[in-house]
VOGU-3710 file (C-alpha; in Angstrom, 3 decimals, decimal comma):
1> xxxxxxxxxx> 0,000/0,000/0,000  2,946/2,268/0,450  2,882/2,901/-3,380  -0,763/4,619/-2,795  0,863/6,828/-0,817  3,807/7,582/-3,143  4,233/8,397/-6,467  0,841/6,956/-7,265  -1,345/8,563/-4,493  -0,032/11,665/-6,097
11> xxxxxxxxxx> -0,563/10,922/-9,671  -4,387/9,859/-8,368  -4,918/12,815/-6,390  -3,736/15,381/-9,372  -5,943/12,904/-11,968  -8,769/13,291/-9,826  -8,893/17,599/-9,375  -7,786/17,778/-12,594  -10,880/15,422/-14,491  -13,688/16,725/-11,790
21> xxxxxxxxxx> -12,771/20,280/-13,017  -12,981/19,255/-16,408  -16,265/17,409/-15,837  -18,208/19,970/-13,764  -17,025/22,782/-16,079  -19,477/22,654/-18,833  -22,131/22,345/-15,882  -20,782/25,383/-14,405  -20,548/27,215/-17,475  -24,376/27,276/-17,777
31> xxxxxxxxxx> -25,232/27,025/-14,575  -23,480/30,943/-14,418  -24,964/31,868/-18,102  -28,884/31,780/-16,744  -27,637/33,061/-13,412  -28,892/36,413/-12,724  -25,191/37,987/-11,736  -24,541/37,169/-15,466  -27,187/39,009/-16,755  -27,748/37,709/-20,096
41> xxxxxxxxxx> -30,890/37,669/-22,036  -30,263/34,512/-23,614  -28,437/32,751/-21,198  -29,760/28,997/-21,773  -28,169/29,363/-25,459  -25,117/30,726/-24,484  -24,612/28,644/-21,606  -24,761/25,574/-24,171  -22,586/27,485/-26,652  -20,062/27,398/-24,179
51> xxxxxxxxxx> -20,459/23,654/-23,066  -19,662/22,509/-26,599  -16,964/24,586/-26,926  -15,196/23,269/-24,178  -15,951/19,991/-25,706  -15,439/19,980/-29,620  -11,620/20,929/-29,010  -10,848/17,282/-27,985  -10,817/16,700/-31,539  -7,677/18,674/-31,586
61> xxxxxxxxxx> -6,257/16,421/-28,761  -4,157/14,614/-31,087  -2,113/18,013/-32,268  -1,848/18,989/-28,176  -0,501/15,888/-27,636  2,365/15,554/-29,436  4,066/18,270/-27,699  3,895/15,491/-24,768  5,125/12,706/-26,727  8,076/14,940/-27,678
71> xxxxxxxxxx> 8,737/16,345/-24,592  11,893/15,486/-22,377  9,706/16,643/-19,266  6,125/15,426/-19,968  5,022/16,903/-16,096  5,994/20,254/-17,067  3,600/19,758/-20,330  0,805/18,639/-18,066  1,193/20,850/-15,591  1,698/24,100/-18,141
81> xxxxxxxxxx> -1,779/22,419/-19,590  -3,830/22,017/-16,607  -2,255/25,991/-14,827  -3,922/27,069/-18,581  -7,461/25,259/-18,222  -7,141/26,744/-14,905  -6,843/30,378/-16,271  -9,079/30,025/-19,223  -12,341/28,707/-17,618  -11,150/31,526/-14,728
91> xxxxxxxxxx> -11,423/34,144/-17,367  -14,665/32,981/-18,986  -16,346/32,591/-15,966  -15,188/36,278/-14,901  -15,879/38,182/-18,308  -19,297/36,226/-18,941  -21,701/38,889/-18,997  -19,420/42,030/-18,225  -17,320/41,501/-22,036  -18,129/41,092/-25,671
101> xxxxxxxxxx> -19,285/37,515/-25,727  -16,652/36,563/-28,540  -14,006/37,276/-25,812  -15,861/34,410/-23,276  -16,507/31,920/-26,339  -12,887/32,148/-27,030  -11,617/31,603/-23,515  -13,990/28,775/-23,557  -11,917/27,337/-26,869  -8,417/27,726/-25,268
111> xxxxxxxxxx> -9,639/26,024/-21,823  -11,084/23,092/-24,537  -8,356/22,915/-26,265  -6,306/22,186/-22,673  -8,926/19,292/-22,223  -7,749/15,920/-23,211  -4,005/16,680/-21,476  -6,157/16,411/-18,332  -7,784/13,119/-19,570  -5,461/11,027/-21,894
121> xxxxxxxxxx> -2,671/12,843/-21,936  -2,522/12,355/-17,780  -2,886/9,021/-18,276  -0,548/7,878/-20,954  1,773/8,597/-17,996  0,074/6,051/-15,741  2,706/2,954/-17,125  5,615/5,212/-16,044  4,840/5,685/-12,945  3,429/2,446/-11,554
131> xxxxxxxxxx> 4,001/0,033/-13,916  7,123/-1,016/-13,517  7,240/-1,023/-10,306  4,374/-2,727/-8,866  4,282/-5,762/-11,031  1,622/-7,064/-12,758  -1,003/-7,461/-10,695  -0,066/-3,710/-8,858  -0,212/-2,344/-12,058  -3,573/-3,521/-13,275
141> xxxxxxxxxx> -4,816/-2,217/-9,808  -3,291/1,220/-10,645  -5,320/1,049/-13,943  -8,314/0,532/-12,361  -7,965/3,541/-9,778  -6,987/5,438/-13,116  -10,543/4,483/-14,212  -12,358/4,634/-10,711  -10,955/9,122/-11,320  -12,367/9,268/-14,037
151> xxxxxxxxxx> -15,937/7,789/-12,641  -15,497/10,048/-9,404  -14,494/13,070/-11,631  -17,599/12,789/-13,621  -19,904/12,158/-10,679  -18,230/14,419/-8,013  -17,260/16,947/-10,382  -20,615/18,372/-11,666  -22,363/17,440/-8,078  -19,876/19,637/-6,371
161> xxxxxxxxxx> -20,417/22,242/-8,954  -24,555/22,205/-7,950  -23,623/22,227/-4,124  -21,154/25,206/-4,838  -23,743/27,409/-6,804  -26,301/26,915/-3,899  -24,361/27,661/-1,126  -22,448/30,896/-2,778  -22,779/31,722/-6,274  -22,061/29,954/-9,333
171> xxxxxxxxxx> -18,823/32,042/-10,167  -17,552/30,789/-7,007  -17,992/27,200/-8,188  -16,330/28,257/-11,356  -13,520/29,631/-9,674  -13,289/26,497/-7,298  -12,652/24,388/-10,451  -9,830/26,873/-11,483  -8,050/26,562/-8,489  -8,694/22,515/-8,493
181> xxxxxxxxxx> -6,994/22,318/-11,601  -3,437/24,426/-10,684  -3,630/22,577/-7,442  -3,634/19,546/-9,737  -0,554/21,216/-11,970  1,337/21,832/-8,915  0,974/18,288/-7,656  1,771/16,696/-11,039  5,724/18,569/-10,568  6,138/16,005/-7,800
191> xxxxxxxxxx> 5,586/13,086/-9,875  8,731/11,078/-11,040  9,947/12,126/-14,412  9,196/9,593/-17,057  11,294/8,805/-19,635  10,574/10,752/-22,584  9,639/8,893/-25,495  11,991/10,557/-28,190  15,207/12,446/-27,655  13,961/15,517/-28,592
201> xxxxxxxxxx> 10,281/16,701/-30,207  11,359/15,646/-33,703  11,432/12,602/-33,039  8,027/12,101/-32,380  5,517/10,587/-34,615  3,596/13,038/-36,785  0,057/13,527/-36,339  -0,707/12,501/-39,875  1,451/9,231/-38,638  -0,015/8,666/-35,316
211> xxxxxxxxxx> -3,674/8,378/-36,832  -3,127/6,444/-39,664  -1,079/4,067/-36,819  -5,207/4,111/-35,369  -6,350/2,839/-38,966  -3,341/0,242/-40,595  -2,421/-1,145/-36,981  -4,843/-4,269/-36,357  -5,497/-4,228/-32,583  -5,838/-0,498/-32,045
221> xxxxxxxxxx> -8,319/-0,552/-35,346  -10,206/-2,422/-33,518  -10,073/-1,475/-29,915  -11,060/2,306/-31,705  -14,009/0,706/-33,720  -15,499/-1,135/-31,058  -14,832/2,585/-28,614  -16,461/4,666/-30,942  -19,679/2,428/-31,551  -19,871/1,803/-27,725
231> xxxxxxxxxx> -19,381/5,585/-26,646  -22,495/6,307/-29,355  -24,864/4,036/-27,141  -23,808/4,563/-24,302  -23,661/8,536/-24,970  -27,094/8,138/-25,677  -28,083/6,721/-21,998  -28,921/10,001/-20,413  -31,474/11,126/-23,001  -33,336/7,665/-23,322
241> xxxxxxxxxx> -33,243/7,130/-19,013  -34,996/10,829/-19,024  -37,816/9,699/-21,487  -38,048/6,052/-19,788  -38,165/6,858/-16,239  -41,951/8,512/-16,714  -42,624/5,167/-18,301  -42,015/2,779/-15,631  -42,970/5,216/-12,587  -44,658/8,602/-11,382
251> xxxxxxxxxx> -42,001/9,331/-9,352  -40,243/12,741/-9,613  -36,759/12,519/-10,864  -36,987/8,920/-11,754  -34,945/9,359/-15,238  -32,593/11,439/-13,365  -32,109/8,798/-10,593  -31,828/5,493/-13,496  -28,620/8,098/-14,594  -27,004/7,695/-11,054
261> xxxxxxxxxx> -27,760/4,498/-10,985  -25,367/4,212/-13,882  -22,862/6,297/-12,121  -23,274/4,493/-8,750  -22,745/1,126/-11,004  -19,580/2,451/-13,225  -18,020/3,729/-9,793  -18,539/0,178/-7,818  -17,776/-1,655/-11,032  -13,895/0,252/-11,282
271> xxxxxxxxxx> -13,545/-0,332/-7,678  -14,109/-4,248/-8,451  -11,493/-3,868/-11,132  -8,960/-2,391/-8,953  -9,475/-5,433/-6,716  -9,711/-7,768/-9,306  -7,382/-6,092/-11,934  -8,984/-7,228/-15,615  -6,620/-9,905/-16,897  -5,696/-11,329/-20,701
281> xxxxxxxxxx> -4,851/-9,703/-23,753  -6,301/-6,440/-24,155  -8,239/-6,816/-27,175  -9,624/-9,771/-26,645  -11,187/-8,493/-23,187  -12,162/-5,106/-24,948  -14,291/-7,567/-26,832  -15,410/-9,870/-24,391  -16,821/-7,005/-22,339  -18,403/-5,472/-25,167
291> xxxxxxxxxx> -20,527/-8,448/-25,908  -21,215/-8,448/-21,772  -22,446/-4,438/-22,380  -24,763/-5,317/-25,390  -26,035/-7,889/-22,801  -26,501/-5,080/-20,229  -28,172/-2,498/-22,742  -30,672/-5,502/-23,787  -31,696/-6,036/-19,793  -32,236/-2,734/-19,865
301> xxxxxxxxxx> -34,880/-2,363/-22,559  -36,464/-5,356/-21,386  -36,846/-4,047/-17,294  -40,584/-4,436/-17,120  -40,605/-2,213/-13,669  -39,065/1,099/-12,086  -36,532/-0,951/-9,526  -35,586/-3,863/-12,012  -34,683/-0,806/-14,393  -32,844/1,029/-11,912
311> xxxxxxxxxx> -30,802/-2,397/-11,709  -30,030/-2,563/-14,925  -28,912/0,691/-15,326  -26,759/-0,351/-12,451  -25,292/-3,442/-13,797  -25,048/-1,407/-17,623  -22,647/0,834/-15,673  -20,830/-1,434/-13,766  -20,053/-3,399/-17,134  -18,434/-0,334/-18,579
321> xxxxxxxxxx> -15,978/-0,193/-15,782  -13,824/-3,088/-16,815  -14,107/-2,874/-20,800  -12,876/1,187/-20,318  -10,030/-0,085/-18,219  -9,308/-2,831/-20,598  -9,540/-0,252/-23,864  -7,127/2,282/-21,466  -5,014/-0,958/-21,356  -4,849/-1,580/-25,215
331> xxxxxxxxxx> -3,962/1,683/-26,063  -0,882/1,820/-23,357  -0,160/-1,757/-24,910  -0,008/-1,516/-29,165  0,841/2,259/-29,030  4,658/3,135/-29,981  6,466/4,943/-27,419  6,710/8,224/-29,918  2,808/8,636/-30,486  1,981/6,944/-26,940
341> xxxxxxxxxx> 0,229/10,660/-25,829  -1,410/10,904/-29,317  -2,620/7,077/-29,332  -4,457/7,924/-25,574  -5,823/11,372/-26,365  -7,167/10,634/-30,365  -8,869/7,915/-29,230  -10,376/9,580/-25,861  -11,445/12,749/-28,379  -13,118/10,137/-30,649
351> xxxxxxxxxx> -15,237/8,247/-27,479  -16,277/12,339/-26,946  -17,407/13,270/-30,336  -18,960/9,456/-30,770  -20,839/10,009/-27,390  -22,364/13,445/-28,424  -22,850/12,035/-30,965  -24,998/9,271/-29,480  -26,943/12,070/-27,317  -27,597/14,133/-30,662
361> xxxxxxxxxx> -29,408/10,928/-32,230  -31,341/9,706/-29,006  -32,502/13,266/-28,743  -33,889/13,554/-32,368  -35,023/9,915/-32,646  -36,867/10,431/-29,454  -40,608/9,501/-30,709  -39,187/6,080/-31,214  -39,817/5,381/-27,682  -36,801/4,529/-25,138
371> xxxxxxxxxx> -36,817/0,929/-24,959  -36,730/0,762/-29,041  -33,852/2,892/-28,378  -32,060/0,988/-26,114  -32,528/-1,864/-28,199  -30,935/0,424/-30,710  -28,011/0,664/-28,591  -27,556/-2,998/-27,590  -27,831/-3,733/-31,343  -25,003/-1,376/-31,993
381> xxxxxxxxxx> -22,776/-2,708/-29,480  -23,379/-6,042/-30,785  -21,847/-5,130/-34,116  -19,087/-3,686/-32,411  -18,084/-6,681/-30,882  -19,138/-8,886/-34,165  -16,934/-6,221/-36,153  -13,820/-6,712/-34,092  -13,986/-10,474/-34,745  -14,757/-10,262/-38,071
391> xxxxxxxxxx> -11,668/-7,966/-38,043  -9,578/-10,143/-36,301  -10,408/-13,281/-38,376  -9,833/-11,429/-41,703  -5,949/-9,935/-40,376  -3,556/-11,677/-42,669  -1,292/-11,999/-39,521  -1,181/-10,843/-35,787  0,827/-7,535/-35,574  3,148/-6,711/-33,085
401> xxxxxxxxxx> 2,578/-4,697/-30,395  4,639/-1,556/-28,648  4,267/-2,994/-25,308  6,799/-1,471/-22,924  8,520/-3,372/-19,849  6,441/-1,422/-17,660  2,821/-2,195/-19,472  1,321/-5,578/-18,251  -0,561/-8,133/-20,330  -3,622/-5,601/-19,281
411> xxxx> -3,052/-2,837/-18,098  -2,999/0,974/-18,651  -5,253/4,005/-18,375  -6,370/7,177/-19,803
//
């Protein structure tokens, strides 16, 4: 347990300000647009315009991170990253309403565009630090407190964001995230300095390189395919528990509570994993708990009363726990030491714009009814997991891997 308290305590205590601010930003954000002390007229649509752009700039994750990969000190990349989210959502949340709105949208960008070193790029750091040494087994456990972070981050972060705003004022809860995240840079100086991956920035893979790695290299291909399909039902959860709660139950808040349930389930299911580290080859579990997922989505659709449903939303989140540990795993395992920081973050930026993506559709194809969309959704993740076999039995050959001496046959997060 001493390593808790070491090097890894550390790197989980920085993971965890720095992903709760990131989380309960966007909620912040519009929580302080229809505030009255902002004073806008059409604060519901600019407090959304500012959500998504702290969102859509993952997409640019893969150009952010290959400043890490390149970097001879990857903490003082991280840490220059998270003091900036710091400032930027600091900014927007002081000139929202009292500057031109351009000025806000834009600080909303540049905090965005800070986003995924917080969430991969943290992470593709996690195999440095623990893996080698804690063994195999310690290191799968420090994977799964990697994931159980990101679960607290994106329960505790937006939570403590609500608590904030009613006890002082929203800007205050803005400002509390700001700090959160240079608190977060600060303690990310102490960690042990990883090796860098190239001798100096050149020798980094290209961006152009590092995503066509995601396409021509077999096991990430399909590790990304069967992320992206999964993040588009699963994205999708929050809109179809809203419509189906009313469904099964009177009860105020009941589509609001089957979305905790999730939470509740995703947090004890990473907690499992970090005493039961997932084992095997990466891949292969990514697809294995894919299949268990679709299985999950179908009991959903199927729960013929409020507290069976509330179950299954339970169990639907506690099956994502292992399979996101297991996909963090892949990508620490077949990614190339030069485009390790680009492999995490493109892939984490594509599970964001695929999950948007999934709340987009659910949203629009609401008159379908839920439970035709959750069978949606479990059909989806069934082809995921068909088209990762399919993909696997059509590879001419296996294809090596990148795995460094301190990855384990499973293990790695972001």
């Amino acid at each position: 347990m001493s390593a808790y308290r070491g090097p890894l305590g550390r790197y989980l205590l920085a993971a965890t300000l720095a992903r709760a601010a990131d989380a309960g930003a966007a909620v912040g954000l519009v929580l302080l647009a229809v505030s009255p002390e902002a004073g806008l007229e059409h604060g519901v649509q600019a407090g959304g315009l500012l959500a998504a752009a702290l969102t859509a700039p993952h997409l640019l994750g893969p150009w952010v991170a290959r400043r890490l990969d390149g970097a001879h000190d990857g903490r003082r990349v991280l840490a220059a990253a998270f003091t900036a989210y710091g400032i930027a959502i600091a900014a927007a949340s002081l000139g929202l309403g009292h500057v031109p709105f351009p000025l806000v949208l834009a600080a909303a960008v540049a905090a965005g565009a800070c986003g995924p070193p917080l969430t991969g790029g943290l992470s593709s750091r996690l195999a440095g630090i623990a893996g080698g040494r804690s063994g195999p087994v310690g290191a799968g456990r420090a994977e799964g407190w990697d994931a159980v972070t990101y679960g607290l981050a994106g329960t505790l972060g937006p939570a403590l964001v609500a608590v904030l705003a009613s006890a002082t004022t929203a800007l205050a809860a803005m400002l509390s995230l700001a700090a959160a995240t240079v608190v977060a840079a600060g303690v990310t100086l102490t960690l042990p300095r990883a090796e860098p991956a190239g001798a100096r920035a050149e020798e980094a893979l290209t961006v152009r390189a590092a995503l066509r790695l995601l396409v021509v290299h077999g096991p990430l291909r399909r590790v990304g395919v069967a992320t992206m399909l999964t993040a588009a039902s699963f994205g999708a959860l929050s809109v179809i528990a809203v419509m189906l709660g009313p469904d099964l139950t009177s009860r105020a808040g009941a589509g609001a509570s089957l979305v905790a349930a999730f939470g509740l389930g995703n947090l004890a299911g990473s907690g499992l994993v970090t005493a039961f580290p997932v084992r095997g080859e990466p891949e292969r579990v990514t697809t294995h708990w894919v299949a268990v997922m679709r299985a999950a989505l179908g009991v959903c659709a199927l729960a013929p009363s409020y507290p069976l449903a509330l179950a299954a939303f339970a169990l639907a989140g506690a099956s994502n726990a292992p399979f996101f540990t297991a996909t963090l795993a892949a990508r620490s395992r077949y990614s190339p030491a030069p485009a390790r920081a680009q492999v995490f973050v493109s892939l984490a930026g594509v599970k964001v714009a695929m999950a948007s993506a999934g709340t987009a559709l659910a949203g629009a194809a609401g008159g379908a009814g839920p439970r035709a969309l959750l069978a949606a959704g479990a059909a989806l993740t069934l082809g995921a997991a068909a088209a990762t076999v399919v993909d696997r039995r059509l590879s001419p050959a296996p294809q090596a891997d990148f795995q460094s001496p301190n990855t384990t046959p499973c293990g790695s997060a972001a």
